[in-house]
N, CA, C and O of each residue as an XYZ file, in Angstrom:
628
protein
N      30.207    -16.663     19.215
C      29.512    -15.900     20.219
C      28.807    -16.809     21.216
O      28.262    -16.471     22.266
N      28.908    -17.917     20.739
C      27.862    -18.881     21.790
C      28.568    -19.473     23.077
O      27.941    -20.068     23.953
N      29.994    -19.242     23.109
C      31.199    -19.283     24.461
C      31.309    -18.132     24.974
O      32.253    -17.980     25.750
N      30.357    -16.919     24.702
C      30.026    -15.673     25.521
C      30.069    -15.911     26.854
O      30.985    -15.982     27.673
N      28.527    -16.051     26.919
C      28.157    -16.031     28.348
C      29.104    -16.981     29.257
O      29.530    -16.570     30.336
N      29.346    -17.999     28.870
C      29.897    -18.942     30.103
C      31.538    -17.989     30.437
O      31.980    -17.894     31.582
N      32.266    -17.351     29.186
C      33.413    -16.760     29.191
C      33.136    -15.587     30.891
O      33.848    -15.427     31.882
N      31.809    -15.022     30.501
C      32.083    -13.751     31.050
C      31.470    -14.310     32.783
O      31.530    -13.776     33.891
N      30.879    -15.669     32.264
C      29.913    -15.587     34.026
C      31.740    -16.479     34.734
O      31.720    -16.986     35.856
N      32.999    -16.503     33.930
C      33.446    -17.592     34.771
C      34.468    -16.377     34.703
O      35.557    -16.947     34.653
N      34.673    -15.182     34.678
C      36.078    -14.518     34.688
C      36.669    -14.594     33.500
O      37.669    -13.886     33.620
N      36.640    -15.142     32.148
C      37.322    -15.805     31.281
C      37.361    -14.393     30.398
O      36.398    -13.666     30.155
N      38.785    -14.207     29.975
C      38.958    -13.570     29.117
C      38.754    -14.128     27.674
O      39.345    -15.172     27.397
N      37.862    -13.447     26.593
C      37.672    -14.065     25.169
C      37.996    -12.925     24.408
O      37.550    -11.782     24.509
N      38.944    -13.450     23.530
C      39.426    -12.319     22.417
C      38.905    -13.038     20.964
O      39.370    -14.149     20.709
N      37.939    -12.416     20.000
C      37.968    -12.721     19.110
C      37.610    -11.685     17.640
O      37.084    -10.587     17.824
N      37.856    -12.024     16.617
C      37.971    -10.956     15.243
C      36.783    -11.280     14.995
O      36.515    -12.291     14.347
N      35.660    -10.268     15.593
C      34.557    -10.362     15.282
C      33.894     -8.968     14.776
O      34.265     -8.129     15.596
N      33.301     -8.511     14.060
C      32.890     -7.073     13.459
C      31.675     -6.547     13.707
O      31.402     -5.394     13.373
N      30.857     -7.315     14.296
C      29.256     -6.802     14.806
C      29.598     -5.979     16.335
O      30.476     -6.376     17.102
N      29.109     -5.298     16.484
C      29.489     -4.412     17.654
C      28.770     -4.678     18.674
O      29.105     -4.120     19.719
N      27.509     -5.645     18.704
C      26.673     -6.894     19.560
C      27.968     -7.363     20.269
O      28.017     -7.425     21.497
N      28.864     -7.644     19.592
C      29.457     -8.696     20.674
C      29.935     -8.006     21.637
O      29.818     -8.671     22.666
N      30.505     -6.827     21.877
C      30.936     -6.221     22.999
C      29.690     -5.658     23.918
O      29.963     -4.665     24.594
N      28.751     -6.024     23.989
C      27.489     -5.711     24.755
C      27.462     -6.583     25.964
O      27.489     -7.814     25.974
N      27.405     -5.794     26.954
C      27.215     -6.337     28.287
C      28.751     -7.363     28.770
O      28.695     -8.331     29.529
N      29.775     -6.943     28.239
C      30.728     -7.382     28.323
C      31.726     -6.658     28.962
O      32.039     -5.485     28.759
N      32.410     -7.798     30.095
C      33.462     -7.163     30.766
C      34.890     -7.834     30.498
O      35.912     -7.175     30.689
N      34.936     -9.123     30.063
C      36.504     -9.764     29.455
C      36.185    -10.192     28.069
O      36.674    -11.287     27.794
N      35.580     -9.698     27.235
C      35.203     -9.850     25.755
C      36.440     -8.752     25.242
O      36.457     -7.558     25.538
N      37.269     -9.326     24.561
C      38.028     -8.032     23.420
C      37.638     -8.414     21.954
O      37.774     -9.603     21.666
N      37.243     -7.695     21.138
C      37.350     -7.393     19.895
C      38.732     -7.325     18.891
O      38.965     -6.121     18.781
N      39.684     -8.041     18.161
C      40.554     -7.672     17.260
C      39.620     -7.711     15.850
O      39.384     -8.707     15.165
N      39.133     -6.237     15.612
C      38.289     -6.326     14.199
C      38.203     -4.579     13.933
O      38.777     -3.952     14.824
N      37.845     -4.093     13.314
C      37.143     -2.823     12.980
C      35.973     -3.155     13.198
O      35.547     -4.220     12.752
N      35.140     -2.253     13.988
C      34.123     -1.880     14.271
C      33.107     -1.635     12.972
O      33.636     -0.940     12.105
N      31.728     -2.078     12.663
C      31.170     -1.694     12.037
C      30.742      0.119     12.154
O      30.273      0.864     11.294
N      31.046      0.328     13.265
C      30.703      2.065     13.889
C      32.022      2.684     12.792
O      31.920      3.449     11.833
N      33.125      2.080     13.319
C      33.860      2.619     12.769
C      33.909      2.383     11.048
O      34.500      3.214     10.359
N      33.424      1.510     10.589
C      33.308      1.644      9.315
C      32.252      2.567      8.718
O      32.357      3.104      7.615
N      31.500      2.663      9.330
C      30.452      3.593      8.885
C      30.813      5.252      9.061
O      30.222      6.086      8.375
N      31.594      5.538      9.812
C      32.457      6.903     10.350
C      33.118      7.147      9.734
O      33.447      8.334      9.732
N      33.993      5.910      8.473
C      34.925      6.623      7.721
C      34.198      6.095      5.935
O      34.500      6.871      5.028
N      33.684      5.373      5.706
C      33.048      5.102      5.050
C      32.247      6.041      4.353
O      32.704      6.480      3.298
N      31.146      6.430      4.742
C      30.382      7.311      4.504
C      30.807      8.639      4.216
O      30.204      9.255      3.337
N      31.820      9.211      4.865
C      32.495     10.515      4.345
C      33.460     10.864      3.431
O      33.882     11.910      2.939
N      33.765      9.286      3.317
C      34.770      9.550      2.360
C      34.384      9.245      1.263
O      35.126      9.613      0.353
N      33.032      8.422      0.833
C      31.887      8.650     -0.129
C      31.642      9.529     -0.718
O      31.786      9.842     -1.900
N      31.100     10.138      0.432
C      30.133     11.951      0.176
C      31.383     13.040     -0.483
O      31.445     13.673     -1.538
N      32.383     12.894      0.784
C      33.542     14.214      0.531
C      34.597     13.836     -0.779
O      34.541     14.490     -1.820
N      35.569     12.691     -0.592
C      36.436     12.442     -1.394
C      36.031     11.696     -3.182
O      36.432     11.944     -4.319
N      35.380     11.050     -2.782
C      34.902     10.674     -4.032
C      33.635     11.105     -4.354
O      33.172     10.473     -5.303
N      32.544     12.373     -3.689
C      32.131     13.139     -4.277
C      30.886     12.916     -5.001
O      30.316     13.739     -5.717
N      30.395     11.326     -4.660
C      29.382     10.766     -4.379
C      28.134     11.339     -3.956
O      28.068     12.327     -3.224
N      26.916     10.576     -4.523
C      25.546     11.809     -4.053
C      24.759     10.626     -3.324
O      24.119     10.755     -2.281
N      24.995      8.888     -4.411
C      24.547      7.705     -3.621
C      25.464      6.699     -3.740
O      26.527      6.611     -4.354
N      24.712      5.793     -2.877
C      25.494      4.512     -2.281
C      24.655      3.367     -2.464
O      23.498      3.681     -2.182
N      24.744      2.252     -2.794
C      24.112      1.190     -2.905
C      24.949      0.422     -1.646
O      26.144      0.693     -1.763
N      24.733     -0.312     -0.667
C      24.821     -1.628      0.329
C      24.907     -2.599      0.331
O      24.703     -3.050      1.458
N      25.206     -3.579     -0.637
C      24.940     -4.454     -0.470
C      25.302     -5.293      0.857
O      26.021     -4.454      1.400
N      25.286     -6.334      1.698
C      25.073     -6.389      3.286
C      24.730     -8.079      3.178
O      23.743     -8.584      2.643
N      26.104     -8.924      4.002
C      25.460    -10.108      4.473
C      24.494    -10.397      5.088
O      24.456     -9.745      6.131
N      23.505    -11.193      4.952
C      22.299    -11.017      6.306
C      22.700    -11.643      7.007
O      22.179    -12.753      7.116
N      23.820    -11.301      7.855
C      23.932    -11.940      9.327
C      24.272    -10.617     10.450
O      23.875     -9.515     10.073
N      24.872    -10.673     11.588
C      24.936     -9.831     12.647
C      25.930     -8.759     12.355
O      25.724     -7.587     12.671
N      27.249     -9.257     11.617
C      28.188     -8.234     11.329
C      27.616     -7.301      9.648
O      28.046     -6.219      9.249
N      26.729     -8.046      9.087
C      26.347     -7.511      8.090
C      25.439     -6.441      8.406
O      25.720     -5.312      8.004
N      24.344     -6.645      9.099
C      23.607     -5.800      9.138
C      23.714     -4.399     10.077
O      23.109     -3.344      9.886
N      24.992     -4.828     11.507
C      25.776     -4.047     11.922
C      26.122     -2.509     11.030
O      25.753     -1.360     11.276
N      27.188     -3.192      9.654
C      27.779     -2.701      9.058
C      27.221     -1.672      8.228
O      27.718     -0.581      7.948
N      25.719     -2.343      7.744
C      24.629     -1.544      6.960
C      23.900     -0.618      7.782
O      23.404      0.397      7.293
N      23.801     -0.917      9.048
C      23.015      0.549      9.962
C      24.010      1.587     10.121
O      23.719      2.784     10.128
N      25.416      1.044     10.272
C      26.384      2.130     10.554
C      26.402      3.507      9.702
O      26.495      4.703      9.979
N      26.239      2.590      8.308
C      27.138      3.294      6.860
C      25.465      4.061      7.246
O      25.471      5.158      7.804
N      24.090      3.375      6.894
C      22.788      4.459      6.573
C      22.880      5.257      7.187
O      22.628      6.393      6.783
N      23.353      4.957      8.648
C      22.914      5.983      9.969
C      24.077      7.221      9.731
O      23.679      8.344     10.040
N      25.520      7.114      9.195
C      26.537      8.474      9.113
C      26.213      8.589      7.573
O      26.774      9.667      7.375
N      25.749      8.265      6.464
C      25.323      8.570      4.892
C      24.651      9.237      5.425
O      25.087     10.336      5.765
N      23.022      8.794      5.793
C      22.283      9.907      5.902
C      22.702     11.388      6.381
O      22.557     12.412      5.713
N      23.256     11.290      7.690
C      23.643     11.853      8.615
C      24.750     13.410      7.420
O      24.793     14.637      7.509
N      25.333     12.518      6.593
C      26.219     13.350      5.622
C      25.528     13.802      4.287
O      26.016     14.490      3.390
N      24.612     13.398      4.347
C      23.665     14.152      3.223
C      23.400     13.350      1.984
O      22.889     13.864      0.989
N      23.866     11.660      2.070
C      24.380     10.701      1.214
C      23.266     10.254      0.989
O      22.660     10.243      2.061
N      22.408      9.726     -0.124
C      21.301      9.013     -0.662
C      21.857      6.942     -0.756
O      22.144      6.256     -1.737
N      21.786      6.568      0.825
C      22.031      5.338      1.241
C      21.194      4.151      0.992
O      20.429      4.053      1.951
N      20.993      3.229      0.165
C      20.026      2.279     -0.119
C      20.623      1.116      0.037
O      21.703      0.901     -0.515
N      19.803     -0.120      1.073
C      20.724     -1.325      1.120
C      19.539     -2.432      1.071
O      18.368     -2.544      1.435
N      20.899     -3.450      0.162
C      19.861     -4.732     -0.069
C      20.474     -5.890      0.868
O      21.633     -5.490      0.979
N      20.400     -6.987      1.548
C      20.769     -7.765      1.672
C      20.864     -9.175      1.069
O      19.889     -9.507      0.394
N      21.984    -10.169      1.207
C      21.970    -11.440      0.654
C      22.437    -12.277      1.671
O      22.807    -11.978      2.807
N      22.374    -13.333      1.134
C      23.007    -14.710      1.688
C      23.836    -15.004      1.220
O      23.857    -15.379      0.048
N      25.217    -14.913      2.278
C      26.748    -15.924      2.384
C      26.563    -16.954      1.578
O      27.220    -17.218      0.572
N      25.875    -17.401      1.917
C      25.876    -18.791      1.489
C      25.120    -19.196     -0.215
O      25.447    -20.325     -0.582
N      24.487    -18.669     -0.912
C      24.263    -18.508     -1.908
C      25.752    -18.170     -3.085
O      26.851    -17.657     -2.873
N      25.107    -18.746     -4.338
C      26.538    -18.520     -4.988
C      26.001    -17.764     -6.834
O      26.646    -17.446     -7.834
N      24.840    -17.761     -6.546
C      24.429    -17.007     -7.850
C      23.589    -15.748     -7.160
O      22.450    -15.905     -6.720
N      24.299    -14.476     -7.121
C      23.757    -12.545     -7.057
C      23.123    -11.996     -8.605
O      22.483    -10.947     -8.691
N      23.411    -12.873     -9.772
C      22.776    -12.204    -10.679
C      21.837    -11.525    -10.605
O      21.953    -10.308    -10.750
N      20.391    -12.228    -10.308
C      19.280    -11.559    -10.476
C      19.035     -9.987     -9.201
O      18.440     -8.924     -9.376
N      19.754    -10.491     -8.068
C      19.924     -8.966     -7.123
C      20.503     -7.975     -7.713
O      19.956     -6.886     -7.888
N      22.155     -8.384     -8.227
C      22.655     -7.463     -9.017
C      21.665     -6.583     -9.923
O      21.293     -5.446     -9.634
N      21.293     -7.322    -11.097
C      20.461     -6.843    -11.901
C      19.206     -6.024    -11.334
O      19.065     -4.907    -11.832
N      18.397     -6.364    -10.493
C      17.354     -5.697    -10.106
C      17.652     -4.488     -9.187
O      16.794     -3.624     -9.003
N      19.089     -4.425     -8.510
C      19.756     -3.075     -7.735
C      20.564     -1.734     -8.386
O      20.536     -0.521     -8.183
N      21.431     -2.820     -9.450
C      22.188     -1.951     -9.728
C      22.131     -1.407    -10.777
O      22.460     -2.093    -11.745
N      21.617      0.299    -11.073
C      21.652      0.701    -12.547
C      22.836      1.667    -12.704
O      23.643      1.934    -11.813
N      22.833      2.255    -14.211
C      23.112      3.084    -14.511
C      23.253      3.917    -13.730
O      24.355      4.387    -14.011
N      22.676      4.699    -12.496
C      22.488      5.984    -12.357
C      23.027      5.467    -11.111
O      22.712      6.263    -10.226
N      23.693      4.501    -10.640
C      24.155      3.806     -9.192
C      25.668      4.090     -9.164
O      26.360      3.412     -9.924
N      26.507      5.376     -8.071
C      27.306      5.865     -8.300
C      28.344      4.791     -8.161
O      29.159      4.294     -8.939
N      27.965      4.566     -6.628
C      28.886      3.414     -5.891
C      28.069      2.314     -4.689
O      27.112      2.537     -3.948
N      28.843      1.176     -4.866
C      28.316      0.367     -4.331
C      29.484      0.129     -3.500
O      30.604      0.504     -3.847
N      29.194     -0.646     -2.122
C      29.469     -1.369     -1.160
C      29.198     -2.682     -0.575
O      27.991     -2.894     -0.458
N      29.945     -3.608     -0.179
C      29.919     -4.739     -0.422
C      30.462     -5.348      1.179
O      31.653     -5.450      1.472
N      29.271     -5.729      2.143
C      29.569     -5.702      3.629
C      29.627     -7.350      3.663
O      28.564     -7.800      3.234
N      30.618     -8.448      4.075
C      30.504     -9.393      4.095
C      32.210     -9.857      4.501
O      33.146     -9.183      4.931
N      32.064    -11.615      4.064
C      33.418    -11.969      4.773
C      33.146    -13.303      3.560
O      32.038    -13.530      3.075
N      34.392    -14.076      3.225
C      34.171    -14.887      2.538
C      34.030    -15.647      1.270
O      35.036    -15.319      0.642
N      33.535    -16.251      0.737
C      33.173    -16.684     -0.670
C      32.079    -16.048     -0.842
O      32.452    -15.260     -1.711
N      31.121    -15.832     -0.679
C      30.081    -15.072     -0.830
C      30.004    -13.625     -0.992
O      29.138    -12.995     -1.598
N      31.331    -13.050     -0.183
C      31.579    -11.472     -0.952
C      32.444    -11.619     -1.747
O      32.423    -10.601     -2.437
N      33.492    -12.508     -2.214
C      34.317    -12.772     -3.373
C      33.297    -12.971     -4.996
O      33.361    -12.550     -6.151
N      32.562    -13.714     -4.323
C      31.330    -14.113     -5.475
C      30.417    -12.544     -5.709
O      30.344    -11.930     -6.774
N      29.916    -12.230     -4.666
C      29.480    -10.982     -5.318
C      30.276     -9.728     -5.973
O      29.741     -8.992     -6.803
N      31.351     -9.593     -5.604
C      31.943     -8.482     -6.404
C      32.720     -8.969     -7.596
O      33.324     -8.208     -8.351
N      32.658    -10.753     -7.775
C      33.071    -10.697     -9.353
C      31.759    -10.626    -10.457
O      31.767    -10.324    -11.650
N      30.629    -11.032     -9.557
C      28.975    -10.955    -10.138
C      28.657     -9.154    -10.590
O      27.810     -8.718    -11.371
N      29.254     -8.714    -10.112
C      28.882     -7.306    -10.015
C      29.836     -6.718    -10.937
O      29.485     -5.936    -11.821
N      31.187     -7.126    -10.723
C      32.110     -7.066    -11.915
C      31.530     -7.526    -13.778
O      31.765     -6.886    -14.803
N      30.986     -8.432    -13.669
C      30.866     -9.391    -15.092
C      29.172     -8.688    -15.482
O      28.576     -8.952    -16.526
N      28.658     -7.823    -14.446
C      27.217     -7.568    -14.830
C      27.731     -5.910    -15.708
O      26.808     -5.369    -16.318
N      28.335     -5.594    -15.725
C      28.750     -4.410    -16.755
C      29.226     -3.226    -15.676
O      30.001     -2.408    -16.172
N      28.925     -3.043    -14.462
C      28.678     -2.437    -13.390
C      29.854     -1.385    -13.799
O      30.987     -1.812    -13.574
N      29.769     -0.054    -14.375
C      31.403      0.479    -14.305
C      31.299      1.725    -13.548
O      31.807      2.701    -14.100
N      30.753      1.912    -12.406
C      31.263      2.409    -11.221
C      31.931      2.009    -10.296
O      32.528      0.933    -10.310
N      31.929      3.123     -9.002
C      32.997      2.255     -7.853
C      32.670      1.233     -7.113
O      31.786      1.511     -6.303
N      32.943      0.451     -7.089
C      33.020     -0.786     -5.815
C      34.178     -1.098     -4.705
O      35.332     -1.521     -4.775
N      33.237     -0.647     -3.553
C      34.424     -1.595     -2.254
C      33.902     -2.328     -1.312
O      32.780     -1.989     -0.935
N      34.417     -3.289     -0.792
C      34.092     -4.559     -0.247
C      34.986     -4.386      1.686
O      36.123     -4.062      2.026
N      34.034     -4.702      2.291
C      34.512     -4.706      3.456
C      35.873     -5.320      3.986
O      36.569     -4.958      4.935
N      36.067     -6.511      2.953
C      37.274     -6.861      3.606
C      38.987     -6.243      3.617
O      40.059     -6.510      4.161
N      38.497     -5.401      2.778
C      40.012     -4.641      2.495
C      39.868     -3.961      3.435
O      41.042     -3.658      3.644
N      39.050     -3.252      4.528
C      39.136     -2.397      5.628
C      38.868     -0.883      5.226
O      39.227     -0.747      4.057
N      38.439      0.155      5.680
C      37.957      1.658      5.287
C      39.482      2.154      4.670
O      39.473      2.802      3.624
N      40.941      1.803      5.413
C      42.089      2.466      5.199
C      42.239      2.400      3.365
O      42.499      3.289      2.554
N      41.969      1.048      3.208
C      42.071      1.065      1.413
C      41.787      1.482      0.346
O      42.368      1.118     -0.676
N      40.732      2.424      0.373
C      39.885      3.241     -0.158
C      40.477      4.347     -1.196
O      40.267      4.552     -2.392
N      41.547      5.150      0.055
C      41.961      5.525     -1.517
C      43.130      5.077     -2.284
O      43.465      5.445     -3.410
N      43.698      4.230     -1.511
C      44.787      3.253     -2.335
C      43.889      3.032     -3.308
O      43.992      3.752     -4.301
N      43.159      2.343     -3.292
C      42.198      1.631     -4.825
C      41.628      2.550     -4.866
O      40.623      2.143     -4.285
N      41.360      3.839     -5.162
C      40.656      5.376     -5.893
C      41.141      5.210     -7.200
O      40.378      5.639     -8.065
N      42.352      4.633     -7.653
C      43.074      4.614     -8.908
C      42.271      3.907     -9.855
O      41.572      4.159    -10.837
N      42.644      2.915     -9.172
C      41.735      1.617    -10.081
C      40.302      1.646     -9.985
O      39.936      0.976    -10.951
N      39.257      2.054     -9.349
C      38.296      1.680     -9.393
C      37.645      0.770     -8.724
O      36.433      0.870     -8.535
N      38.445     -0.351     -8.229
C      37.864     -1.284     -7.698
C      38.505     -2.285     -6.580
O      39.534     -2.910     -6.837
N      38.032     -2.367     -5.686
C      38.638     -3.107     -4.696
C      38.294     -4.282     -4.342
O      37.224     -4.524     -3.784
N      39.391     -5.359     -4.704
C      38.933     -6.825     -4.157
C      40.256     -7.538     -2.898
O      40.083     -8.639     -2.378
């Protein structure tokens, strides 16, 4: 994002796979190849509430721009759908979630979500896996379409 401004003050077309919806702000040759955090939260959230019949949602959420993007989307259409939305954030860059896991996720935690890119969401959904966790889990990088492909299994990595 930091070849923004000079892109747009010189005519320059910039295409990049970016997922925070910041980046298309105030932009006239900026393209996006990504899903929208809007749009994840539009299909996300209903297919929570409606298809899998869900009452809550746990968040978990990179703390960076596409993370927290991703986490206003999903609270702002959960709520919006009648969904009991709670989100924690972490750090990419960290490689032990135990103690978050543990202090977020109980028993009574239908499904969780997992907003990130990386080793750091690979690491959390096997942390979340090995913590006993046997509800649903899905992870941003498979995209909203995957959802109910993995309805079978339970779990999406």
């Amino acid at each position: 994002m930091a070849i923004k401004p000079e892109t747009e003050k010189n005519n320059i077309p910039l295409m990049s796979a970016v997922g925070t919806d910041k980046f298309l702000e105030n932009s006239r040759y900026t393209i996006r190849n990504y899903v929208s955090a809007t749009t994840i939260g539009q299909n996300l959230a209903p297919y929570v509430k409606d298809t899998m019949q869900a009452k809550t949602l746990l968040v978990f959420y990179s703390n960076n721009e596409y993370g927290q993007s991703v986490k206003d989307a999903v609270k702002k259409v959960g709520e919006q759908k009648g969904l009991s939305v709670s989100t924690e954030p972490y750090e990419e860059t960290s490689l032990d979630y135990k103690s978050l896991i543990a202090a977020k996720v109980s028993k009574g935690t239908e499904c969780v979500y997992v907003a990130g890119v990386g080793k750091g969401l690979g690491t959390m959904i096997k942390q979340i896996r090995e913590s006993g966790y046997t509800g649903i889990t899905r992870c941003s990088q498979c995209g909203w379409r995957c959802f109910e492909r993995y309805a079978v299994s339970r779990l999406c990595v």
